[in-house]
N, C-alpha and C positions, 0 to 999 in steps of 0.2 A: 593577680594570679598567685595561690599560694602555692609554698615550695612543693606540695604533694600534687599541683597540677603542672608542674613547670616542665618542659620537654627532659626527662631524665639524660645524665650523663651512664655510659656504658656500665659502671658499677650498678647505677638503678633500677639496670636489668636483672640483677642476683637477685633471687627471691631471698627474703626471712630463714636459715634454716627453720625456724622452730616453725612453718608453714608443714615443711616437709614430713620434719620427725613427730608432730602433731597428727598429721594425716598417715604416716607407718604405724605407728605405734595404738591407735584409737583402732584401728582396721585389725591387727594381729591381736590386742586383746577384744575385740569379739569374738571373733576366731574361736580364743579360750573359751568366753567366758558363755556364748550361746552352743559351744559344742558342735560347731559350725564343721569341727572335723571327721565326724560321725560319718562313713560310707552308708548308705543307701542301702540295704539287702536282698531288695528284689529285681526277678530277672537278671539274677548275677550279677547287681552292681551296675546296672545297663545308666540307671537316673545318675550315675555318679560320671558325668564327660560325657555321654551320651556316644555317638558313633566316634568321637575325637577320643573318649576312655578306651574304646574297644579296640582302634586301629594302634592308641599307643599300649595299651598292653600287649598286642601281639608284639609289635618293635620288642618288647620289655621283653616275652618270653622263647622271643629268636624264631619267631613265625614270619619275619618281612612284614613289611606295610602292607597289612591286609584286613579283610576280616571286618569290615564298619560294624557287625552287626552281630548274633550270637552264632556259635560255631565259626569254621572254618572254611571261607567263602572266597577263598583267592585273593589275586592282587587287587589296589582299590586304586583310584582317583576320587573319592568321595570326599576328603577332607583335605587341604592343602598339607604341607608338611611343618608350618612354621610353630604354631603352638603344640601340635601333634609332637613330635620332637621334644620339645622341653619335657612335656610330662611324662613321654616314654622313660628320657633320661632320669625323671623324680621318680615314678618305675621304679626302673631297676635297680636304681641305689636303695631305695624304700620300701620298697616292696610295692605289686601290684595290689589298687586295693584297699592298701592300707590305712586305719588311721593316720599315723603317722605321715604316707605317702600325700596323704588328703591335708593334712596341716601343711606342707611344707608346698606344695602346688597353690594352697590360698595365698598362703604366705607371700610368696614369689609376686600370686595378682595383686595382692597389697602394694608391694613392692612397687609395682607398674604405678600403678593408682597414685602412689606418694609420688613418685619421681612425676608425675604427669602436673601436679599442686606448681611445681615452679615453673612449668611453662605454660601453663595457662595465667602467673603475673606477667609472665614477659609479656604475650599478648595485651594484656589489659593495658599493661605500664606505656607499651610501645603505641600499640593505639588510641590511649583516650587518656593516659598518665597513672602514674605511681597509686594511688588512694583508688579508682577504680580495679590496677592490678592486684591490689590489697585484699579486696572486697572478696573479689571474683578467685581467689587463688583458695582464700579463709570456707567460700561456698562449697568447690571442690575438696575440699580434703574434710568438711563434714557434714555434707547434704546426703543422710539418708540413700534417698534417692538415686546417687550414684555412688555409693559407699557398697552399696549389693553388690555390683557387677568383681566388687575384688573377693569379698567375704563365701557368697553365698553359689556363683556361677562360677564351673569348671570348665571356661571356654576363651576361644581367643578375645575377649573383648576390649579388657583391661589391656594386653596386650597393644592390639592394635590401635586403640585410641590414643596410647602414647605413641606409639609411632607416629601417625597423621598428626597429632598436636608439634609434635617437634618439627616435620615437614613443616608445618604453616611457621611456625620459628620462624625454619629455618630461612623461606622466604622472603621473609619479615626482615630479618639481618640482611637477606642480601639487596632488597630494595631499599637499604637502607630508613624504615619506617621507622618514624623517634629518633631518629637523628639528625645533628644542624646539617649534615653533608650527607650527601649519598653515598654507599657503600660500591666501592667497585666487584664487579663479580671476577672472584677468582677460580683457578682449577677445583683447588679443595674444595670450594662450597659447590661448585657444581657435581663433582663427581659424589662426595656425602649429600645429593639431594638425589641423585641415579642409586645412592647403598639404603636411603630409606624407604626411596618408593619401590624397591625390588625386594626386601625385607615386608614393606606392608604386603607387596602380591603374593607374598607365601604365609598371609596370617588372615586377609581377608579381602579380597582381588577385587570388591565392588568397591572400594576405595579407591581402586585405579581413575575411575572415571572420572579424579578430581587432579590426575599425574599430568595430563596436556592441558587444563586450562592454568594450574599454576605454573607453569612450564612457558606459555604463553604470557601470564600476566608478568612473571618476570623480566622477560622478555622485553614487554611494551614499555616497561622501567625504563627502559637502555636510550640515550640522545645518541644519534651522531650512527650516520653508516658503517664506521669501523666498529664502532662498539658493538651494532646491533650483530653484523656480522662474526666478530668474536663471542658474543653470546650465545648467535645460534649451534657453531662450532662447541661450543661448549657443553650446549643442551643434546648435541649430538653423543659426545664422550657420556655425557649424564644417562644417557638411553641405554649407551652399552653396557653402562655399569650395569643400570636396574634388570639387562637380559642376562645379565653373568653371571648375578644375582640367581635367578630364576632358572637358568640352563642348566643345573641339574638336574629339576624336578621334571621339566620338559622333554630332558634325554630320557631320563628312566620311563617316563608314560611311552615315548618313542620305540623304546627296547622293548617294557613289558606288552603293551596294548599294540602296537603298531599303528600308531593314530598319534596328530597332534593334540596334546591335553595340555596349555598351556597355564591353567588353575587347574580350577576343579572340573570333575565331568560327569556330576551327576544332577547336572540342570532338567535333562527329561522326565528323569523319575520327581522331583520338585514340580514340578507343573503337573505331571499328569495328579498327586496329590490335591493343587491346591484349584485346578479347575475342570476338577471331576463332576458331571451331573449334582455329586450329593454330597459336594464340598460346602460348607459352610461360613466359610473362610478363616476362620478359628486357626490358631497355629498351632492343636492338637493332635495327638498323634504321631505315627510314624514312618515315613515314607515307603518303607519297607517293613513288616511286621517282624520284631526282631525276635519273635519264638523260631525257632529252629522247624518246631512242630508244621506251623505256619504255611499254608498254599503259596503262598506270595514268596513266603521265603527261599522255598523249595525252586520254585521257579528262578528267585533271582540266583541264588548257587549254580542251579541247572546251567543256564544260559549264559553264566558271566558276567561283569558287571555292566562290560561294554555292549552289549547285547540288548542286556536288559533295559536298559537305560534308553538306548534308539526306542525300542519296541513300546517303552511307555510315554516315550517323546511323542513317537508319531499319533498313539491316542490322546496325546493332550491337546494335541492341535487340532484335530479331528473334534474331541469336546467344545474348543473356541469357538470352529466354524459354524459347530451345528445348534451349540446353543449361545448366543453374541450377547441376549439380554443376560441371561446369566453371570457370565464372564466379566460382561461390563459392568453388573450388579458387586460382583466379589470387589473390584478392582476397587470400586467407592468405599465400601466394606473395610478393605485394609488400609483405604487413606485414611479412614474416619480411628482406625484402631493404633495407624502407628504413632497418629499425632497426639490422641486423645486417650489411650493406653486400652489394654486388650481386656476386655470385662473377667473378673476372676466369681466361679458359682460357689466357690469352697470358702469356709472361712469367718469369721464375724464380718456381718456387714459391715461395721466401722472402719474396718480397716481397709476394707475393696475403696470406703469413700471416701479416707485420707489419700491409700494411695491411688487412684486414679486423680482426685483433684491434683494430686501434686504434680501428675504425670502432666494432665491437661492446660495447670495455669502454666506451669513453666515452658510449655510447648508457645502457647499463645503470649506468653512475655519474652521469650526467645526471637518467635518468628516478629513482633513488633518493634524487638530493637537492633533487627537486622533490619526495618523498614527505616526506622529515625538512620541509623547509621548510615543505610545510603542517602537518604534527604539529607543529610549535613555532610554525605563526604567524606565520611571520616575517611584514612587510612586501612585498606582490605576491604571494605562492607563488599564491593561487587566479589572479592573471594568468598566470602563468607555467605554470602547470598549466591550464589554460583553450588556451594555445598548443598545449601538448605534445599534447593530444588533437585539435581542429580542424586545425591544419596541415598533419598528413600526412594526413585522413584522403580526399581528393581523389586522392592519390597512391594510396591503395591502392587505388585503381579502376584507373588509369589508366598509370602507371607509376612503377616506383621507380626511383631512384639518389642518391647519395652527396650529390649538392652541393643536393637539396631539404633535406636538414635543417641546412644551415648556417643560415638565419635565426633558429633553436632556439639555435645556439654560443653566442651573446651571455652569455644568461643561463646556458647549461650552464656555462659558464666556472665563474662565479660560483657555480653552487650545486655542481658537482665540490669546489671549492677547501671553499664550506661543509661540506662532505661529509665530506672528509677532514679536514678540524679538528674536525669533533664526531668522529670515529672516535678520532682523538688523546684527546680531555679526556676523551669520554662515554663510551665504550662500554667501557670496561677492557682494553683493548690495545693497543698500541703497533707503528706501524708501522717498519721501516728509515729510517732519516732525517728523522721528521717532528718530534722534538726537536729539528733543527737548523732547519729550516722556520717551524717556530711554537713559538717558545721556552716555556716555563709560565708562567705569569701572576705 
């Protein structure tokens, strides 16, 4: 075994800075250099944050959290608070709007993006050794492909995926993974696993769905009835964090709406959208038509959000019942587009057929070295494999696109890199250049 496979000592868990300042630095001069700060000018800037611009510039211009859409349409639950916030606050120091405002919001996602390069070596390092953590942290900080979501999208994504990359960490340290001893679970790490998964629910709450099975596989770590019992106890304290977390976003929907909205609450108007008669399943469009002018619009102002939202719930379900083939048609529809990426009509063809390939192989070398991983055992594969099926599966109700499976990237990184090294040693053939890649042992 050479030293780049050997079980790392705790130092071997620090990634490379120049991983990190590699991957800041490459993302902010695009930024400059495509003009990537440029606002949007139509429909008042609506392309620019989409309903997450619109709710933080009211924050910005002392209107409350309201507003998802054009004009002044009341309070909302339509967007969580957690990246809403930030950019409110880049707002009002920046101006609404603003170039500048727009540099400094990509910036920030960059920021995300870089810091996310060292924890996805940890993974790699912790689960399969040092030279895989290498590999997989070098892809991240300048694959294209995930380089967009900091540069080009004005949304929680960047955000959130470093959050969930550091939860899986963080796990990882407490199951002691890559290490000769197992790691005892203390207060601190439980309560900072209750402050990340209560932070991820105010940035993007379909992430939750992965807070009780790591919670659980923690858990199953633990020998010995006291331990298990002191773990539970602990996971307990970790819950309460992640609602204290949350409690205030919950009081206020409490106070404004008189309804528990414990995220978001505009799931009715999302379905009645995406399984209308004469939906197509396309993630085009806008669940509410944000001209002001607008029938629809008029209506959701008229009625409220809360209102409105029941009202178009109950015809969404009404659509399921009455048309099933349909429904079950869409549903195929958005698994075949989250996995295989959402067809673009605009554009030079060359480039729809770079990037969808790139969308498509990386999906298919993702999902196969989540399959080797669990066949050999590794270290997390049933976490990781536990994500791959629960994350999208929301999505395939309701809509697909491209930048819902970056919080999958982290570990895809890691287990592609795994992937192709066992293809190398194991499988009896030999790819172009992977003798220079992963020398022989």
């Amino acid at each position: 075994m050479s030293h780049l496979d050997a079980p790392p000592a705790e130092s071997s868990f620090r990634a490379p800075r120049a991983i990190f300042w590699t991957a800041f630095l490459v993302r902010v001069a695009y930024i400059g250099i495509a003009h990537q700060y440029r606002v949007p000018a139509g429909n008042n800037h609506f392309e620019f944050g989409w309903e997450t611009g619109r709710v933080a510039a009211s924050l910005a211009a002392g209107h409350g959290y309201s507003s998802p859409f054009s004009g002044y349409t009341g309070p909302t639950t339509w967007m969580v608070p957690g990246f809403t916030l930030l950019l409110a606050g880049v707002f009002k120091v920046f101006g609404i709007y603003t170039p500048l405002s727009a540099w400094m919001i990509q910036t920030i996602d960059s920021l995300f993006q870089a810091l996310t390069a060292p924890l996805v070596y940890e993974m790699g390092a912790r689960v399969v050794g040092r030279r895989n953590g290498l590999w997989a942290a070098w892809i991240w900080a300048l694959y294209p492909g995930i380089m967009q979501y900091g540069v080009k999208w004005i949304w929680e994504t960047s955000l959130s995926t470093m959050l969930f990359a550091a939860v899986l960490v963080l796990g990882m340290r407490m199951r002691g993974i890559g290490e000769e001893t197992p790691s005892t679970h203390r207060t601190r790490d439980w309560a900072l696993f209750g402050l990340l998964w209560g932070a991820i629910s105010m940035c993007n709450p379909t992430l939750l769905l992965m807070a009780p099975v790591e919670g659980l596989w923690l858990l199953a770590g633990l020998r010995g009835w006291k331990n298990l019992l002191r773990g539970a106890a602990l996971a307990l304290l970790s819950g309460t964090v992640c609602l204290a977390v949350a409690a205030p976003w919950i009081l206020r929907n409490e106070r404004v709406f008189h309804a528990f909205i414990p995220t978001r609450g505009n799931f009715g108007a999302e379905a009645a959208m995406a399984w209308a008669p004469d939906s197509t399943g396309f993630p085009w469009g806008a669940t509410v038509p944000t001209m002001e002018a607008a029938p629809e619009h008029k209506l959701y102002a008229r009625m409220g959000e809360l209102a409105y939202v029941k009202m178009r719930g109950d015809l969404a379900w009404q659509w399921a019942r009455a048309y099933p083939r349909h429904f079950w048609r869409l549903v195929a529809l958005r698994f075949y587009m989250f996995w295989a990426s959402v067809p673009h009509t605009t554009g030079p063809l060359w480039v729809e057929v770079v990037r969808s390939s790139g969308h498509c192989l990386s999906s298919i070398a993702g999902i196969l070295g989540v399959l080797l991983a669990l066949r050999r055992r590794l270290p997390a594969a049933g976490l990781f494999a536990c994500a791959v099926v629960l994350l999208p599966a929301i999505y395939y109700f309701i809509s697909a696109g491209s930048r819902f499976r970056n919080p999958l990237e982290p570990f895809f990184c890691v287990l592609i890199v795994f992937l192709f090294q066992q293809a190398e040693r194991g499988w009896g053939f030999t790819l172009p250049g992977l003798r220079v890649l992963w020398p022989a042992r």
